[in-house]
C-alpha positions in Angstrom: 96.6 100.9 88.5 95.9 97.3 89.9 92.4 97.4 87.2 94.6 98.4 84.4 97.0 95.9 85.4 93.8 92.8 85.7 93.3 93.7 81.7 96.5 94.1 80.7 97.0 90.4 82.1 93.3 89.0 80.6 94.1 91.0 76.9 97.7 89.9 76.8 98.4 86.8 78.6 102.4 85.3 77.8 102.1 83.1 75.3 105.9 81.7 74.1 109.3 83.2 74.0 110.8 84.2 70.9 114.7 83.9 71.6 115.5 86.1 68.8 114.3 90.0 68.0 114.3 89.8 64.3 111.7 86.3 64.9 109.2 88.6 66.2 107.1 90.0 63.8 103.6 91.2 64.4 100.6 90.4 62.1 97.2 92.4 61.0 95.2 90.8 63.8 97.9 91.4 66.1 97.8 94.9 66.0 93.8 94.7 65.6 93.8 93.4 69.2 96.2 95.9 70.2 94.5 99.1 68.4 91.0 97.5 70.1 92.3 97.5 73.5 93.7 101.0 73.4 90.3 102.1 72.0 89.0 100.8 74.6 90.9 101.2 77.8 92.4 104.9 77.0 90.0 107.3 78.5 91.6 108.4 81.3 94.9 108.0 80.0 97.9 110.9 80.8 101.2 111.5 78.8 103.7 110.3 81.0 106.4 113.4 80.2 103.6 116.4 80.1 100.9 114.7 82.7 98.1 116.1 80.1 95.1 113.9 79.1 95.7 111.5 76.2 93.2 112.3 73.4 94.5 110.4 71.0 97.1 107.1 72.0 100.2 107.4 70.2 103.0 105.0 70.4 104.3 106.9 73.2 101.5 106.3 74.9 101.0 102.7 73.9 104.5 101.9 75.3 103.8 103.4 78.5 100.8 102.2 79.4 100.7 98.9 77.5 103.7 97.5 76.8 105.9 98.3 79.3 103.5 97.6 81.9 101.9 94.3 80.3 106.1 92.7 79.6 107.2 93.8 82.4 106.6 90.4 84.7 108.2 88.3 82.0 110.7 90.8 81.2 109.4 89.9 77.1 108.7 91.7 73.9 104.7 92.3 73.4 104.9 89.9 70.4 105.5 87.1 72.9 102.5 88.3 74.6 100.2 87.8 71.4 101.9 85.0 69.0 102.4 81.3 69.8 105.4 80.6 68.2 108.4 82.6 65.9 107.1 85.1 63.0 109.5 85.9 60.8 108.8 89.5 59.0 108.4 89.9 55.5 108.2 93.6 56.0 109.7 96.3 57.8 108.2 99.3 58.9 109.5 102.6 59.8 107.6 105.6 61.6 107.4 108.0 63.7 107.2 107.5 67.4 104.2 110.3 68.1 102.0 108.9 65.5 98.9 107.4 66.4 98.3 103.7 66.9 94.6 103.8 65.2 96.6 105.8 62.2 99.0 103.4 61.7 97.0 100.3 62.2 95.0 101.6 59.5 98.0 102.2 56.9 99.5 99.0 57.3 96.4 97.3 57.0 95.8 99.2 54.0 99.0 98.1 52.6 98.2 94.0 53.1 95.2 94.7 51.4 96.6 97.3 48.6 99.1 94.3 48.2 97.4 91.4 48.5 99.5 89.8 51.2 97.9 86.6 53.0 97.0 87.4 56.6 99.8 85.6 58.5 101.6 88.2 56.5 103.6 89.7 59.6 105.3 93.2 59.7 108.4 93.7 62.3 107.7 96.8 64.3 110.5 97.8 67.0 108.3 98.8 69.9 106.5 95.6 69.8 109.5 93.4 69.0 112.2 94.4 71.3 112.0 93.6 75.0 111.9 97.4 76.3 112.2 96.3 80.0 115.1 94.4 79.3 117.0 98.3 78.7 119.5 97.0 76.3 120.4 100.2 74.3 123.2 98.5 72.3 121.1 95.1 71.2 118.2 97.1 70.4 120.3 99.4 67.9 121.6 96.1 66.1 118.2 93.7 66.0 116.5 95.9 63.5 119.6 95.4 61.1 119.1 91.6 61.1 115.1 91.8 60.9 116.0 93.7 57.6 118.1 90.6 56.0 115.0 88.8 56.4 112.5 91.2 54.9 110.5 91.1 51.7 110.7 95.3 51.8 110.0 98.4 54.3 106.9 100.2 54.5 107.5 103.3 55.5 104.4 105.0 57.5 104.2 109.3 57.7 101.5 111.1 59.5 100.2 113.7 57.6 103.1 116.2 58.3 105.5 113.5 57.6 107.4 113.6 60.8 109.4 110.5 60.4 111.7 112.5 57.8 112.5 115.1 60.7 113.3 111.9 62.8 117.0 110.8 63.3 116.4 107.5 63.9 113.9 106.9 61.1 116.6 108.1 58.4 119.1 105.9 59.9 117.1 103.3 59.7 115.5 104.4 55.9 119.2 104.7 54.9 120.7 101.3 56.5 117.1 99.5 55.0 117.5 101.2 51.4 121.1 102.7 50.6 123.6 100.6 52.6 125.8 98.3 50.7 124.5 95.0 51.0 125.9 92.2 53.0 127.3 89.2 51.1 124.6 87.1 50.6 121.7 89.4 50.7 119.2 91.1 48.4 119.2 94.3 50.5 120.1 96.3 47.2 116.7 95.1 45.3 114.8 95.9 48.7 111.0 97.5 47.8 110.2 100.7 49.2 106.1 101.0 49.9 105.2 104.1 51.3 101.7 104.8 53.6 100.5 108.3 54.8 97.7 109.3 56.9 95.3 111.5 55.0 93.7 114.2 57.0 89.8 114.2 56.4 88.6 117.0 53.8 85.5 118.1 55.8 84.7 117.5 59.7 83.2 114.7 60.9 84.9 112.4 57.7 87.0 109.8 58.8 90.6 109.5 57.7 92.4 107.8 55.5 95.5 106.1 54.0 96.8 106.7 50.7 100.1 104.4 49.6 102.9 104.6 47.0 103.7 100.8 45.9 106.6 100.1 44.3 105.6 97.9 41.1 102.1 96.6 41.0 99.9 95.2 43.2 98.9 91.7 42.8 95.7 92.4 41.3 97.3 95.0 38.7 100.3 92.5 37.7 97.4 90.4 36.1 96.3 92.3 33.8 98.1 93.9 30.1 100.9 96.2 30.7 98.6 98.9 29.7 95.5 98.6 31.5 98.0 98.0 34.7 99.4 101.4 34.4 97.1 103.0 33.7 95.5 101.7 37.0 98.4 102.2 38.9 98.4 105.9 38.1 95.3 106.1 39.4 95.7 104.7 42.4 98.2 106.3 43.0 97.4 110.2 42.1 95.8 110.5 45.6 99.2 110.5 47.3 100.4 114.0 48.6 102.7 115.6 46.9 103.9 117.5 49.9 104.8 114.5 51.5 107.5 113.5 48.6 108.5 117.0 48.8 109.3 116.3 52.5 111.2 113.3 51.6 113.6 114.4 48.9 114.9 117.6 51.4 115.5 115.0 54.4 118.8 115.7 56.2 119.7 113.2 58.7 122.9 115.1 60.6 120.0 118.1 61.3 117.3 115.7 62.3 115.7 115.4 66.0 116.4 112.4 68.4 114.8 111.7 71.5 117.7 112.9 73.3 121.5 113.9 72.7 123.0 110.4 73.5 121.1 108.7 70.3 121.5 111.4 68.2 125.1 110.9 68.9 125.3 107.2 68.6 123.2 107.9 65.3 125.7 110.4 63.8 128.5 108.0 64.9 127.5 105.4 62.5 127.0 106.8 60.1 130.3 108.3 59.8 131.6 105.0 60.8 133.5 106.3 64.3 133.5 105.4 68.1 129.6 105.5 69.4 130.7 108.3 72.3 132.9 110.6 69.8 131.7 114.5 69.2 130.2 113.8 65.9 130.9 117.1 63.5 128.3 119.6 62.5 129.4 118.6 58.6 130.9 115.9 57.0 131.2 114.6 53.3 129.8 111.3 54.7 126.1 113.4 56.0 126.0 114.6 52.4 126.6 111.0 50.7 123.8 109.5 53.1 121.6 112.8 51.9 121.8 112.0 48.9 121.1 108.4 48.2 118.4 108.6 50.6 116.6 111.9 48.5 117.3 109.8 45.5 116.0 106.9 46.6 112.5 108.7 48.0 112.6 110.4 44.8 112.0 107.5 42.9 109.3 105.9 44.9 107.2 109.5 43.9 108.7 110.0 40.3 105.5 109.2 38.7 102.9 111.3 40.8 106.0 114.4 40.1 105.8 114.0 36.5 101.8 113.5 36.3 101.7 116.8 38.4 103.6 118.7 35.9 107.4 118.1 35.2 110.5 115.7 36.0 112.6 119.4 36.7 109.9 120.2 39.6 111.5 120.5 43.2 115.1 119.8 40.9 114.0 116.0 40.7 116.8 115.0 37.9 119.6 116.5 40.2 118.3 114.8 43.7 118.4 111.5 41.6 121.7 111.8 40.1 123.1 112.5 44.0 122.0 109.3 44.8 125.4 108.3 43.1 123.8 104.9 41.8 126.1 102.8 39.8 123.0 101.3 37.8 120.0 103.1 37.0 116.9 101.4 35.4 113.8 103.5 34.0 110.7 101.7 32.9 108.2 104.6 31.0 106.8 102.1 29.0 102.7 103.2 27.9 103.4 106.8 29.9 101.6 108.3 26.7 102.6 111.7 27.7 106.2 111.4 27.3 108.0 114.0 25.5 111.5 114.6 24.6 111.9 116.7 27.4 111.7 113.9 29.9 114.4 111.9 28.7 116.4 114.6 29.5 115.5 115.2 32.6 116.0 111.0 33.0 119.5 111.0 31.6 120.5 114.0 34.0 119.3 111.7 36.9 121.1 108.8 35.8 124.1 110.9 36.8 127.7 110.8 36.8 128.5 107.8 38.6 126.3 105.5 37.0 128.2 102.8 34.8 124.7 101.1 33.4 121.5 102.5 32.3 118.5 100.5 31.4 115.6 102.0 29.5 112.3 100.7 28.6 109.5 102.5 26.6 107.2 99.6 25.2 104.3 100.8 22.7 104.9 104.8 23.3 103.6 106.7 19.8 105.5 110.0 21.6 108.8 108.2 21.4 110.1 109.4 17.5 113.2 110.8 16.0 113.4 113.9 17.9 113.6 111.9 21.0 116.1 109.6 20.0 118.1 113.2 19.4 117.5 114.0 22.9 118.6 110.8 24.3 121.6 110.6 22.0 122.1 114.4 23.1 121.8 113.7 27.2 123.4 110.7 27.1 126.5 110.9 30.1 129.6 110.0 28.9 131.0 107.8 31.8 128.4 105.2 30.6 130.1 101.6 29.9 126.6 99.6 29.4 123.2 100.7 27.4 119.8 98.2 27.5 117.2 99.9 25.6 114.0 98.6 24.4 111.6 100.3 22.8 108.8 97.3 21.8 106.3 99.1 19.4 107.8 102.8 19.4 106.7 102.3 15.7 107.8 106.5 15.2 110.9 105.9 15.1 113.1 106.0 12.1 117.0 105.9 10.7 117.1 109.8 11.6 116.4 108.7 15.2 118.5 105.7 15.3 121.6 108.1 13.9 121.4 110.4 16.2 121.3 108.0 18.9 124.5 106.5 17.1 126.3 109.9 17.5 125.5 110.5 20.8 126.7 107.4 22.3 128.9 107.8 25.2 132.6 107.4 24.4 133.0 104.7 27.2 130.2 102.5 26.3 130.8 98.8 26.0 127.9 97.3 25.5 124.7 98.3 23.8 121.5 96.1 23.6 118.9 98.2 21.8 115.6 96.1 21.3 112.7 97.0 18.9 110.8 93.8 18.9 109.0 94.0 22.2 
């Protein structure tokens, strides 16, 4: 114990003291000095709950054996064991407890390089930013709600079963990061979802992986045409599991694990919005609300690799997105050359009944003619008080279209834009 200690203290000497939680992000480097140390210093290792030999350090294990040990004189968060003054997040991540730390060091620094990010870029992780010897249950259910009004966007981090969606406490958190209504002030509602898995190696003796969904572009894709980008980003983006989404749009919060009883309860609790102690119920109308726009909201961070694997109706995708209950909805299919009639359609049914606003653009699609202006006349629902459509170079288009477009037009709408200049 007293060797362990000796290079706990030379690896991780205190360095400052960051007053506030949501000021302690960790960077690349960071967690390069962390994942080196475990590889490293492990061997010999137990699980503290099961006394069996670690053979591969999770965060469990780092917390037990590094953190917790290395903060404990100082009574400090790790980050003010490794940084020298306040770092400020510009990402959040969520993720599974039992994953390993070599699995997720490699996703997120997969995702700074997928994204481009510069390498101060810092990322605010809850076992290394909250002081865990400091046992403050009820400050560290609150500090990862203010790191996320300072975030650029979440990352969320699966192992290759995708755990984190069985997880309580990783759908509270997706749903408060993605799907709360935002505070005055904020831009929670625009928040970016990126989303890193650990692929399992095809043959023994490979390595693994990480594949990532990115909302958007990444840096280098944003520079080139509109074409060429998506084209790339399809590509990138086709190695991304499929059974992982599928994961994601069946979450269920209310049925999900916890570490014990106590959290799950305090989970449930706020959810629904009642006293932290109170019996939460089995079922509510609240669970199935949160359900909902969370599947919606995974959904459409996989929408593209669904479609490219076949069809928007797979797994019921139009009716998991039109749960989400979204008051706007926004659909960019612009140079998706396989587009068909079909897939509006299955669009306008996820746009749902509680939308009020619907954006559409399809820039320079040769798919997009008069029998899909029928359809999306046709699908159209009628609650809809706002229409911006632009179709830039859907050159097939013709007065047959455009009526029956005219027809269909909800009876509440407003305001229609509908741009054919680009």
């Amino acid at each position: 114990f007293d060797a362990s200690m000796a290079k706990l203290a030379a690896a991780f000497p205190k360095r400052c003291s960051i007053a506030n939680p949501e000021d302690r992000g960790i960077t690349i480097a960071q967690l390069d000095a962390v994942e080196t140390f475990v590889v490293q210093n492990s061997r010999g290792w137990v699980d503290t709950e099961t006394h069996e030999q670690v053979s591969e350090a999770n965060f469990f294990d780092v917390k037990d054996w590094v953190i917790l040990p290395s903060t404990l004189e100082f009574d400090c968060s790790f980050v003010e064991l490794v940084a020298t003054h306040e770092q400020p997040p510009q990402w959040f991540c969520i993720h599974w407890f039992g994953e390993p730390i070599e699995d997720f060091v490699r996703c997120v620094r997969g995702h700074r390089d997928l994204r481009g990010l510069p390498s101060y870029t810092s990322y605010w992780v809850w076992a290394f930013a909250e002081r865990l010897n400091a046992n403050e249950p009820a400050e560290n259910e609150t500090s990862f709600v203010r790191a996320l009004r300072m975030v650029d966007g979440v990352m969320l981090v699966l192992d290759p079963e995708a755990t984190a969606f069985d997880r309580a406490w990783c759908g509270y958190e997706l749903y408060i990061a993605l799907c709360e209504e935002p505070a005055s002030g904020t831009n929670d509602a625009m928040r970016t979802l990126d989303i890193a898995v650990t692929v399992s190696p095809e043959y023994v003796g490979a390595p693994k992986s990480c594949s990532l969904l990115i909302d958007g572009f990444t840096k280098l894709e944003s520079q080139c045409r509109l074409e060429l980008a998506t084209a790339l980003r399809s590509a990138r983006q086709s190695s991304f599991p499929l059974s992982q989404l599928q994961r994601g749009v069946m979450v269920q919060v209310h049925t999900a694990e916890a570490s014990d009883e106590p959290t799950l309860t305090r989970i449930l609790n706020r959810i629904l919005g009642e006293p932290l102690d109170n019996m939460p119920p089995a079922t509510h109308e609240r669970y199935t609300e949160v359900n909902g726009r969370l599947r919606a909201r995974i959904a459409r961070a996989g929408w593209l690799q669904v479609r490219a694997a076949g069809s928007l109706d797979d797994w019921g995708f139009p009716e998991i997105l039109a749960a989400g209950r979204a008051e706007k909805q926004a659909w960019d299919l612009s140079h998706w050359q396989g587009v068909k009639a079909t897939d509006i359609r299955s669009v306008c049914v996820g746009v749902g009944e509680h939308a009020v606003r619907f954006d559409l653009r399809c820039l320079e699609l040769p798919s997009v003619d008069d029998v899909f202006f029928q359809m999306l006349g046709h699908s159209l629902p009628n609650q809809l008080s706002e229409l911006h459509f632009n179709f830039g170079g859907c050159e097939s288009v013709g007065d047959r279209g455009i009526a029956a477009l005219a027809v269909g037009l909800p009876r509440c709408l407003e305001r229609l834009h509908l741009d054919f200049s680009g």
